[in-house]
Structures are given as C-alpha cells and as structure tokens.
C-alpha positions, 0 to 999 in steps of 0.5 A: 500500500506504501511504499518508500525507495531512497527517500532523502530529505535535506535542511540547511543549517548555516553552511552545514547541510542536515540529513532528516532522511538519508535514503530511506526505503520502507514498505508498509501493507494494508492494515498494517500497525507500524510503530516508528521509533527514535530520538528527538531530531532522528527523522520520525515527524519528516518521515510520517510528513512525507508519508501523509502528503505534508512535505516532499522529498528532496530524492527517492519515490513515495508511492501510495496505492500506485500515486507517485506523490513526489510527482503529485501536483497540490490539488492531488496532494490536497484531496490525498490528505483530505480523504486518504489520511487521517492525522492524530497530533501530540498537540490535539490542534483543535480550534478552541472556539468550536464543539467537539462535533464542530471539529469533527465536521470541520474536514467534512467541510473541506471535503464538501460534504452537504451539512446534514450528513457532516453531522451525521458523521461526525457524530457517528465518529464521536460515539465510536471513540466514546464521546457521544455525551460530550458532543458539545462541549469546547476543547476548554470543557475537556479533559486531555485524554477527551481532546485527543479522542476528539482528535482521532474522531476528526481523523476518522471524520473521512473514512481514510484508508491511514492514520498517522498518529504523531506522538499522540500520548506526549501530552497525557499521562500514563493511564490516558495514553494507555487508552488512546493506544488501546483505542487506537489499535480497537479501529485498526483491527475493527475498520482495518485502517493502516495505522503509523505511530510516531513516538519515542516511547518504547511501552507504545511502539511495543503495542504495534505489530511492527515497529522500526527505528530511526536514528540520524535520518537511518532506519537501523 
C-alpha cells in the first residue's frame, strides 16, 4: 500500500547541510500497525510528513496505492490528505472556539460534504471513540485524554484508508495514553485502517505489530 525507495530529505543549517532522511526505503501493507521509533531530531515527524502528503522529498519515490506523490501536483496532494489520511497530533490542534462535533465536521467541510450528513458523521465518529455525551462541549470543557479522542474522531471524520498518529500520548499521562493506544489499535483491527505511530516511547511502539527505528535520518 506504501511504499518508500531512497527517500532523502535535506535542511540547511548555516553552511552545514542536515540529513532528516538519508535514503530511506520502507514498505508498509494494508492494515498494517507500524510503530516508528527514535530520538528527538532522528527523522520520525519528516518521515510520517512525507508519508501523509505534508512535505516532499528532496530524492527517492513515495508511492501510495500506485500515486507517485513526489510527482503529485497540490490539488492531488490536497484531496490525498483530505480523504486518504487521517492525522492524530501530540498537540490535539483543535480550534478552541468550536464543539467537539464542530471539529469533527470541520474536514467534512473541506471535503464538501452537504451539512446534514457532516453531522451525521461526525457524530457517528464521536460515539465510536466514546464521546457521544460530550458532543458539545469546547476543547476548554475537556479533559486531555477527551481532546485527543476528539482528535482521532476528526481523523476518522473521512473514512481514510491511514492514520498517522504523531506522538499522540506526549501530552497525557500514563493511564490516558494507555487508552488512546488501546483505542487506537480497537479501529485498526475493527475498520482495518493502516495505522503509523510516531513516538519515542518504547511501552507504545511495543503495542504495534511492527515497529522500526530511526536514528540520524537511518532506519537501523
């Protein structure tokens, strides 16, 4: 479903030139529950960028379900994020004014969906990671753990084929993250969504049925 062949990713620093990735190659099948693993700076947030369509690479290939997206012009990258990719972020990105149903319907939006069947989805998306009674409550009248099922439920908000989960459980504490895991692995078994986690928490990426680990812009 995904594939990478030497994917390399640059950043200047003065005269220096940094390597984020430095000819990574990676293969990921349908329904997968990847772990990507490694210290702050070793490229785990490039690679799940390029993997979702965030930022290209400087080199190599990024195919997903035979799209080329290193060729992809903005429109088709655009769509691709919209209504292939689902992202979880450390950071929850919610807009602090709106719902929790208003977040949720806000990538229905973009994707045009009319505004009777947003709320239906969205909803729908709500009740499955367990928030059905806290629909219209802001991110301020939320616990942490509750921000980031709001989170995943926006993810879900599209029906995408993958989840890229950026550090997820940063902000929570043990038992929360512990649930956000658990959660998140329930709708890769259940809906058969590939799922990537970025983290550099070693108790997570041994949840996942695969994990790699990234150091210096290397898988090792």
């Amino acid at each position: 479903m995904i594939e990478l062949k030497d994917v390399t990713k640059t950043y200047k620093m003065g005269d220096e030139t940094i390597y984020a990735l430095n000819k990574v190659s990676l293969n990921i099948d349908k329904g997968d529950f990847l772990a990507i693993v490694g210290p702050s700076g070793s490229g785990k947030s490039t690679l799940a960028n390029i993997i979702g369509g965030l930022d290209k690479p400087d080199s190599g290939d990024v195919i997903v379900d035979d799209e080329h997206l290193i060729k992809a012009k903005d429109n088709v990258l655009s769509h691709y994020r919209n209504k292939k990719i689902g992202f979880v972020f450390q950071t929850f990105n919610l807009q602090p004014t709106y719902t929790a149903l208003e977040n949720v319907m806000l990538p229905l939006i973009f994707a045009r969906i009319p505004h009777a069947k947003r709320v239906e989805r969205a909803k729908a998306c709500l009740k499955a990671v367990g928030l059905d009674n806290r629909m219209n409550h802001k991110p301020t009248e939320l616990s942490g753990g509750q921000r980031q099922r709001v989170s995943i439920a926006r993810a879900l908000a599209n029906e995408p084929e993958i989840i890229i989960a950026d550090e997820p459980t940063g902000n929570l504490d043990s038992q929360k993250g512990i649930e956000i895991i658990d959660l998140l692995k329930d709708l890769n078994k259940k809906l058969g969504v590939t799922l990537i986690i970025i983290t550099h928490d070693t108790s997570v990426a041994r949840q996942a049925k695969k994990t790699i680990t990234i150091h210096d812009g290397k898988i090792s």
